[in-house]
C-alpha positions as CSV (number, residue, x, y, z in Angstrom):
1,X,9.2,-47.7,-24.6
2,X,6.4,-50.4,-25.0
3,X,2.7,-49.2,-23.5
4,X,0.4,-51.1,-20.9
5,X,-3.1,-50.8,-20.5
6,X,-4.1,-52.8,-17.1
7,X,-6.7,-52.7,-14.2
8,X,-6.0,-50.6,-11.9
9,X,-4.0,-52.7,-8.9
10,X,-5.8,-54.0,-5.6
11,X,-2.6,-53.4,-3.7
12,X,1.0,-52.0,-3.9
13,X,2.2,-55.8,-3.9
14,X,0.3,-56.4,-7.2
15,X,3.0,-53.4,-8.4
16,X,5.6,-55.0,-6.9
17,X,4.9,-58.4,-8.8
18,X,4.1,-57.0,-11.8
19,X,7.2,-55.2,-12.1
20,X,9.3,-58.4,-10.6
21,X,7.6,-60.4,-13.8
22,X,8.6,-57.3,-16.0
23,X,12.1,-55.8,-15.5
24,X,12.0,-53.3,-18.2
25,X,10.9,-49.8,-19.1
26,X,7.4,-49.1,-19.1
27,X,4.2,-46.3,-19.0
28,X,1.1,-47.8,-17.0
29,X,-1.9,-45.8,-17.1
30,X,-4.9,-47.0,-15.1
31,X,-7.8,-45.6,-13.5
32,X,-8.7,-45.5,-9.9
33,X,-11.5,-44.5,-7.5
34,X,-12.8,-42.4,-10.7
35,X,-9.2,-40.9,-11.5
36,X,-6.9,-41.2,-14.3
37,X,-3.0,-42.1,-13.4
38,X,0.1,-42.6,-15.0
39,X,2.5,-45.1,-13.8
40,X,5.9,-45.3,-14.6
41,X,8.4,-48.1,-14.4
42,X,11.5,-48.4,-14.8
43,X,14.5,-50.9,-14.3
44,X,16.1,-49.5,-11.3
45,X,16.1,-51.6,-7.7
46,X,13.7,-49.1,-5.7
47,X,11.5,-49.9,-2.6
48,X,7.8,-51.0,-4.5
49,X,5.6,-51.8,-1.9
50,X,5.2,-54.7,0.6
51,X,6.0,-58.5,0.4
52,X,2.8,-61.1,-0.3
53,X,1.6,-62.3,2.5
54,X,0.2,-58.8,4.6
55,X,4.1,-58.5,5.6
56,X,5.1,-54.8,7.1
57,X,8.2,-54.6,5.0
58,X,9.2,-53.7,2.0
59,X,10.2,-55.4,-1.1
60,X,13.0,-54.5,-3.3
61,X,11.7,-54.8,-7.2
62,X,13.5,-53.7,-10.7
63,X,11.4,-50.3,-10.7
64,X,10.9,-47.1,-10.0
65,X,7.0,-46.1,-9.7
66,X,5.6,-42.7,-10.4
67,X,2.3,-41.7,-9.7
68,X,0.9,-38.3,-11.5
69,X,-2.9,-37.5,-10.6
70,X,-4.0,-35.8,-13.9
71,X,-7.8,-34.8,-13.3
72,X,-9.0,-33.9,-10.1
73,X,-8.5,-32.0,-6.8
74,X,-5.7,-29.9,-8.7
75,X,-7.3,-28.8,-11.7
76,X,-10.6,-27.9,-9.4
77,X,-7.7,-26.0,-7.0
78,X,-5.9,-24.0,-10.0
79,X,-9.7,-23.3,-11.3
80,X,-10.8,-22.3,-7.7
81,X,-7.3,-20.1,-7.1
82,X,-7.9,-18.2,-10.5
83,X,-11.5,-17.1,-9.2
84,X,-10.3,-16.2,-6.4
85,X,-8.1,-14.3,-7.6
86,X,-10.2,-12.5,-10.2
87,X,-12.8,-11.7,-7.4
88,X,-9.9,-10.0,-5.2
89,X,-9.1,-8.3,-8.6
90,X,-12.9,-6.9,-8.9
91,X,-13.2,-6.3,-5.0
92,X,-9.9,-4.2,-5.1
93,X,-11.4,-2.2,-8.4
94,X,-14.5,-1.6,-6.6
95,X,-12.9,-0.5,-3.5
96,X,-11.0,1.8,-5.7
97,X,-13.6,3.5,-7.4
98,X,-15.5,4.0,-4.7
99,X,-12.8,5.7,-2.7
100,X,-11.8,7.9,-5.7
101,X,-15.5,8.7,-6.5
102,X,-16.6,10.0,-3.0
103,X,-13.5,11.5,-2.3
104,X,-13.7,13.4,-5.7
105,X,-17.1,14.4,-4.6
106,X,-16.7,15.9,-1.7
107,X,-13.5,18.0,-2.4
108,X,-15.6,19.0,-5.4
109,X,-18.3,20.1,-2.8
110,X,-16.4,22.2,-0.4
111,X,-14.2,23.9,-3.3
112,X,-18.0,24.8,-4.6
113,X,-18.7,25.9,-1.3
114,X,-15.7,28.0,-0.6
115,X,-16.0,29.7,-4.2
116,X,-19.5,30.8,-3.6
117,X,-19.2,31.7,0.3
118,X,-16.2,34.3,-0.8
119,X,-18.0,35.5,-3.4
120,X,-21.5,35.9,-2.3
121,X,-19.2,37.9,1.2
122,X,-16.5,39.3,-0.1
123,X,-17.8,40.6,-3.0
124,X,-15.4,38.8,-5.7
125,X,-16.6,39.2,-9.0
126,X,-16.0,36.9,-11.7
127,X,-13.9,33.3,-11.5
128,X,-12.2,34.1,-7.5
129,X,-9.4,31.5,-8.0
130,X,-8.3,32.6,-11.8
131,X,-8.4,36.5,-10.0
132,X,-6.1,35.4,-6.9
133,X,-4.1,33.5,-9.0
134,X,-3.1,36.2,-11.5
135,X,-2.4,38.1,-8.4
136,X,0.1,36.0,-7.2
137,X,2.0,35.9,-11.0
138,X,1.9,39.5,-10.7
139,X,3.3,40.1,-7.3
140,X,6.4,37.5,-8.5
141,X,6.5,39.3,-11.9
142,X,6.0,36.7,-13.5
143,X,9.2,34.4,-12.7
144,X,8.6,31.0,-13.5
145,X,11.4,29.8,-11.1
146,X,9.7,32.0,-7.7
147,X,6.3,30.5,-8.4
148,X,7.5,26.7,-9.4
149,X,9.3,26.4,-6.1
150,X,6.7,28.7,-4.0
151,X,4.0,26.3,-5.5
152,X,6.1,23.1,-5.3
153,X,8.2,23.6,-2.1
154,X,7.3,26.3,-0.1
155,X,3.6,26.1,0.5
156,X,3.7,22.3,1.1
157,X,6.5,22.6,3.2
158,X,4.5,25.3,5.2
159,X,1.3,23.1,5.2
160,X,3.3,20.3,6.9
161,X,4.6,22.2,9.6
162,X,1.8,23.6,10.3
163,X,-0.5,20.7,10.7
164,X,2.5,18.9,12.5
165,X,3.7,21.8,14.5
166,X,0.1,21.7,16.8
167,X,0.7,17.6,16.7
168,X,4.5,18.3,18.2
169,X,2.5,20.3,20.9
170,X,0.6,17.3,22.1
171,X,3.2,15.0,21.4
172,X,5.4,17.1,23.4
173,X,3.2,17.9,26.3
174,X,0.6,15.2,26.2
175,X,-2.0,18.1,26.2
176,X,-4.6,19.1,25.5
177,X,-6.1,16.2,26.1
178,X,-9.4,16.8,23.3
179,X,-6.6,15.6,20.7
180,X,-4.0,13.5,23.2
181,X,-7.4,10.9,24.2
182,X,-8.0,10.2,20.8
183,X,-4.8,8.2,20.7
184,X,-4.9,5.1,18.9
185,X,-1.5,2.9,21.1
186,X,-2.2,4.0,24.1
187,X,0.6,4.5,26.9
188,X,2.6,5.1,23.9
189,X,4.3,8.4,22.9
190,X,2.6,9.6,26.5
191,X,4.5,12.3,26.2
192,X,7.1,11.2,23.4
193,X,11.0,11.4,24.2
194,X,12.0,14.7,23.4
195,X,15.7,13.5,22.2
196,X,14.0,11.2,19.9
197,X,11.7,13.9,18.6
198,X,14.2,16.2,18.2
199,X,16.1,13.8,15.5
200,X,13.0,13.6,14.2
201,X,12.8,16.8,12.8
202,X,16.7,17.2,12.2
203,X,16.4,14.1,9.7
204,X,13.0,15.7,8.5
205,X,14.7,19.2,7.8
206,X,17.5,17.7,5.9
207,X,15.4,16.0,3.7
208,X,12.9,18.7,2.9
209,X,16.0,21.0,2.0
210,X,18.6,18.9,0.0
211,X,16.1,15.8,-1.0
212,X,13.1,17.4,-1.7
213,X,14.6,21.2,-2.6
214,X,16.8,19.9,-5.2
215,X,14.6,17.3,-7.0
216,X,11.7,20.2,-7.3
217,X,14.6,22.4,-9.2
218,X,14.9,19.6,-11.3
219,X,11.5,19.0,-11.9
220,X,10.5,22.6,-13.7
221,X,12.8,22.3,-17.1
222,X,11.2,18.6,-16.8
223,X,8.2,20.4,-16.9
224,X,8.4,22.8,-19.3
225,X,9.6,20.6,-21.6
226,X,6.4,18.9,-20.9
227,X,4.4,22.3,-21.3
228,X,3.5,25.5,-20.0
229,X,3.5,24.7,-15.5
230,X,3.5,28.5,-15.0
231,X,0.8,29.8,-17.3
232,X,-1.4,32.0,-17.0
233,X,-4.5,30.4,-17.1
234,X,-5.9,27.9,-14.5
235,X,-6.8,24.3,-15.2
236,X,-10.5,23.3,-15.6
237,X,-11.6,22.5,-12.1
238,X,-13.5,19.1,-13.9
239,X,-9.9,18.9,-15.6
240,X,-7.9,19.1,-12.1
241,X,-10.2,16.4,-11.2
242,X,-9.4,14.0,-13.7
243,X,-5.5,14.8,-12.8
244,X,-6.5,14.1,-9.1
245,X,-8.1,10.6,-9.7
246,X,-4.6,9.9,-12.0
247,X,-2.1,10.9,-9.5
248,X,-3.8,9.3,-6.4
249,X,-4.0,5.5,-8.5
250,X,-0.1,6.5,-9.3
251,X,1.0,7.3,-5.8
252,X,-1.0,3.9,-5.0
253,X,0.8,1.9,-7.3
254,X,4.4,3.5,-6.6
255,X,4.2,3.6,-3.3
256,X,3.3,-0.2,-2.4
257,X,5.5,-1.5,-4.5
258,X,8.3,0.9,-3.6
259,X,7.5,-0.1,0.1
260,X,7.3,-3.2,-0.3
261,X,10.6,-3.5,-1.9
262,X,13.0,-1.0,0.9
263,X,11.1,-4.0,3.2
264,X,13.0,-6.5,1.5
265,X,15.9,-7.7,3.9
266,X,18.8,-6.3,2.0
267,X,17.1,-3.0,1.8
268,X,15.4,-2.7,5.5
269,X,18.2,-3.1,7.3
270,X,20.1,-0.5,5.0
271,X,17.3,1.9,4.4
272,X,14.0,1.1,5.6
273,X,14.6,0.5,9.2
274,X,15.4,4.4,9.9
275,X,12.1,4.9,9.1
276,X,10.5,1.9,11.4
277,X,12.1,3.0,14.2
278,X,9.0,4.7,15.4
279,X,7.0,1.2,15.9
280,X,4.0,4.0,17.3
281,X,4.3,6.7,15.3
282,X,3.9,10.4,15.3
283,X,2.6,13.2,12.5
284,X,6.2,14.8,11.7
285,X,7.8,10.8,11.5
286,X,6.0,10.7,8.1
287,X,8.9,12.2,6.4
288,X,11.6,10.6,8.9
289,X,13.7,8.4,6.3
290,X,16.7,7.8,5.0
291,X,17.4,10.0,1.9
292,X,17.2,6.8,-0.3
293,X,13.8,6.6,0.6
294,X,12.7,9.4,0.6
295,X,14.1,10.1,-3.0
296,X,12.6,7.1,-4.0
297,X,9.6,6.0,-2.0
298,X,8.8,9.4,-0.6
299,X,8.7,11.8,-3.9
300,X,8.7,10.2,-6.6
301,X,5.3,7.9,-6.3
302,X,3.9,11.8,-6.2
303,X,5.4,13.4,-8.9
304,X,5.3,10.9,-11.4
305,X,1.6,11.8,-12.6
306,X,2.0,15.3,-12.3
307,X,5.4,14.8,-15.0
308,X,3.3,12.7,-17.2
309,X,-0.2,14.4,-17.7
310,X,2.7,17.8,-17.7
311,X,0.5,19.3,-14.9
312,X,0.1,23.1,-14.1
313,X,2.1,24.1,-10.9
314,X,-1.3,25.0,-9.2
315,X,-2.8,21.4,-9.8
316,X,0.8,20.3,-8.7
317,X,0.4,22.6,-5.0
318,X,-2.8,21.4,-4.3
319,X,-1.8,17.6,-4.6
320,X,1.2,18.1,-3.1
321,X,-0.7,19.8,0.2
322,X,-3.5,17.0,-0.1
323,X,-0.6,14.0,-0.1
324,X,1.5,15.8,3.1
325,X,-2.3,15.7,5.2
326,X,-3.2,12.2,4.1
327,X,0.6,10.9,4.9
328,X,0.2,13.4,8.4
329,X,-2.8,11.6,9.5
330,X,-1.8,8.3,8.8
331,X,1.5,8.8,10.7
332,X,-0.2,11.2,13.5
333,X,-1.0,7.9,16.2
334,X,-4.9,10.1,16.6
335,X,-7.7,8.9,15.2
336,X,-9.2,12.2,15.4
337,X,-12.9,12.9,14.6
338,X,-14.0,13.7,11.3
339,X,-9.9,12.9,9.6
340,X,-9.7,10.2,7.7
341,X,-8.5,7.0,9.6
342,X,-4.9,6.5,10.6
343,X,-5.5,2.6,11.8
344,X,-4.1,1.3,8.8
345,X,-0.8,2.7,8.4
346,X,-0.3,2.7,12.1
347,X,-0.9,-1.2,12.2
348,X,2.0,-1.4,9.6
349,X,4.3,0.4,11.6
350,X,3.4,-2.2,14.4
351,X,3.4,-5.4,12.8
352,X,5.6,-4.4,9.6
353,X,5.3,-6.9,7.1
354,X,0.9,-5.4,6.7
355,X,-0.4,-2.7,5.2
356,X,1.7,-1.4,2.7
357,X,-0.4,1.0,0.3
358,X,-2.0,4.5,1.1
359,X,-5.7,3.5,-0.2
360,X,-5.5,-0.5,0.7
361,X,-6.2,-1.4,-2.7
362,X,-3.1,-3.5,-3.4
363,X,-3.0,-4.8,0.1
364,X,-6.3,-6.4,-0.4
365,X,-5.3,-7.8,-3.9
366,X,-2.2,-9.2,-2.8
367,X,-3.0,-10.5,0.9
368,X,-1.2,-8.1,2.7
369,X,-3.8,-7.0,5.0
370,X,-4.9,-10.1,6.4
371,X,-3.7,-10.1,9.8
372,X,-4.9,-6.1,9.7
373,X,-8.7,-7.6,9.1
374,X,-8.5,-9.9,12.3
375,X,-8.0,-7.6,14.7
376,X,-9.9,-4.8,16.4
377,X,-7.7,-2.1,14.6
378,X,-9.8,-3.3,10.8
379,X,-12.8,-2.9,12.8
380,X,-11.8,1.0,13.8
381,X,-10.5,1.6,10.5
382,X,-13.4,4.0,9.6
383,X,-14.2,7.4,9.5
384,X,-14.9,8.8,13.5
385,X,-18.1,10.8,13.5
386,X,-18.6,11.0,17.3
387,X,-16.6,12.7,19.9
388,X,-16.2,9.0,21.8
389,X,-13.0,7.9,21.4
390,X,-12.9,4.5,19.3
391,X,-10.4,3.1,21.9
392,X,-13.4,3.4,24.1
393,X,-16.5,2.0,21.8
394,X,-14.4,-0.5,20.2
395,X,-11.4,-1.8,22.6
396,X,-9.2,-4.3,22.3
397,X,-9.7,-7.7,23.7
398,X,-7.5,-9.1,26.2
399,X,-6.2,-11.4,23.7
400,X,-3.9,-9.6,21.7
401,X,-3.4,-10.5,17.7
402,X,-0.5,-12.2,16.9
């Protein structure tokens, strides 16, 4: 193909001529305005550009003209997408450590606290928690299978219902009001449908027993293979620590993008859209799924870590317990003082397609919390330390967010 080299044309009907005097094959590169083209021609009839003589129509010409900007506002657009992305990256890293430091921190400080309040009362001598625990492993003589699943399934199953059973109460009643005007959708769930509430916990109860039940039986030659869960000797608090900051950035990474995929069309309407059916939801709806998800989106994004790092069942309990309050609260529709805040996960059960992680950090790095940081519901997303209601202090405008 012979090569070109021209001024760069006044008009498109210097294209169409030149091509007209020139019906072959041909590469035209020219510069114009500051910017370096390539043109292309080629002997097929095509529409070039306007007749001579400032005529409206087109002229049909032997060639077909491409134009392909190759410096410019795309290469400054990939270079300015590729910083912005790296700053999200850094931003979401930040946000990361800083949630994981001060939450390390302070479950440090009470644990501290705790230790020294029982002994400095109660008179415990030496390490309390290494004392109780070898109290417990005599009391079940030592059977690895009793204290796997007491750690593993009982005590977390106890902690949920708990925690939700005084929830049910308000839900239930719409008293007492010190928890029921802290609600976050208001004139929702005022009090909830009792039919509904009551397939609730069916659907919760079948899931705890032959979902959860069976994959914990599973999970102890898993971990033996992996080392010693039942032993005799405690973690390292500092230890239990390190295994806390692991298995929180796991669940984070498993669970958005196990979320995120049951939200996909195929898998929503299938699986996902049991769970969604509470668009406000309540404390005990945060185990309300279908079993797929619940295998898979549910319990495995927390027992992943504790498989890998081949976790003691103690370290294992305490997550466990920790996860079930975090995924309580964020389901519970109260933005209670002092809790951490449920705004975020609520959003996503009203809009559906934001807020997909558990700490935010992939929601920030990948967009999906947008729409969350436009409305008044980012702006409550904190930490209450009054008794005002943020519903009250912060409401929403009459404009609602699309």
């Amino acid at each position: 193909m012979p090569n070109y080299s021209a001024p760069a044309p006044a008009s498109s009907s210097w294209v169409s001529s030149w091509c007209l005097q020139r019906g072959l094959n041909c590469r035209l590169s020219v510069i114009r305005r500051g910017q370096l083209f390539n043109l292309r021609l080629e002997p097929r009839l095509v529409t070039c550009g306007p007749l001579p003589g400032n005529s409206t129509k087109a002229a049909p010409t032997r060639g077909n003209i491409s134009i392909i900007k190759m410096k410019g506002d795309a290469a400054r657009s990939t270079g300015g997408s590729r910083q912005k992305q790296a700053g999200k990256l850094w931003d979401s890293m930040k946000i990361t450590g800083f949630i994981l430091g001060t939450g390390l921190l302070l479950f440090a400080a009470f644990r501290n606290s705790v230790t020294w309040h029982l002994q400095k009362f109660w008179g415990a001598s030496g390490n309390f928690w290494q004392a109780q625990w070898e109290k417990v492993l005599h009391l079940l003589g030592g059977n690895q299978w009793a204290i796997f699943l007491l750690g593993t399934a009982l005590v977390p199953s106890l902690v949920y219902w708990c925690f939700n059973g005084l929830l049910m109460v308000a839900d239930a009643t719409g008293k007492p009001n010190f928890i029921t005007r802290y609600r976050i959708q208001l004139g929702k769930n005022d009090p909830v449908d009792p039919a509904k509430l009551r397939q609730a916990v069916h659907t919760v109860l079948f899931n705890q027993v032959f979902i959860s039940l069976p994959m914990m039986m599973l999970m102890l030659p898993i971990m033996k293979w992996r080392g010693q869960p039942c032993s005799e000797e405690l973690p390292t608090f500092h230890w239990f620590l390190l295994e806390l900051s692991i298995f929180t950035l796991m669940e984070e990474i498993l669970f958005y993008y196990s979320h995120r995929l049951v939200h996909h069309p195929l898998l929503y309407k299938r699986i996902h859209k049991k769970h969604h059916e509470w668009t406000a939801p309540i404390g005990v709806v945060s185990l309300y799924a279908h079993p797929v998800e619940h295998l898979f989106s549910n319990m495995l994004p927390l027992l992943v870590g504790p498989i890998i790092l081949g976790s003691h069942v103690a370290s294992i309990m305490v997550w466990l317990c920790l996860a079930i309050l975090t995924t309580s609260i964020s389901h519970c529709g109260y933005h209670l003082p002092f809790l951490p805040s449920p705004e975020f996960h609520d959003f996503h059960h009203l809009k559906f397609n934001q807020c997909y992680g558990v700490l935010g950090v992939l929601d920030r790095l990948h967009g999906t919390d947008t729409l969350f940081k436009q409305t008044k519901a980012y702006e409550r997303h904190v930490i209450l330390l009054s008794l005002t209601p943020l519903t009250e202090s912060i409401p929403d405008s009459s404009k609602k967010a699309k």
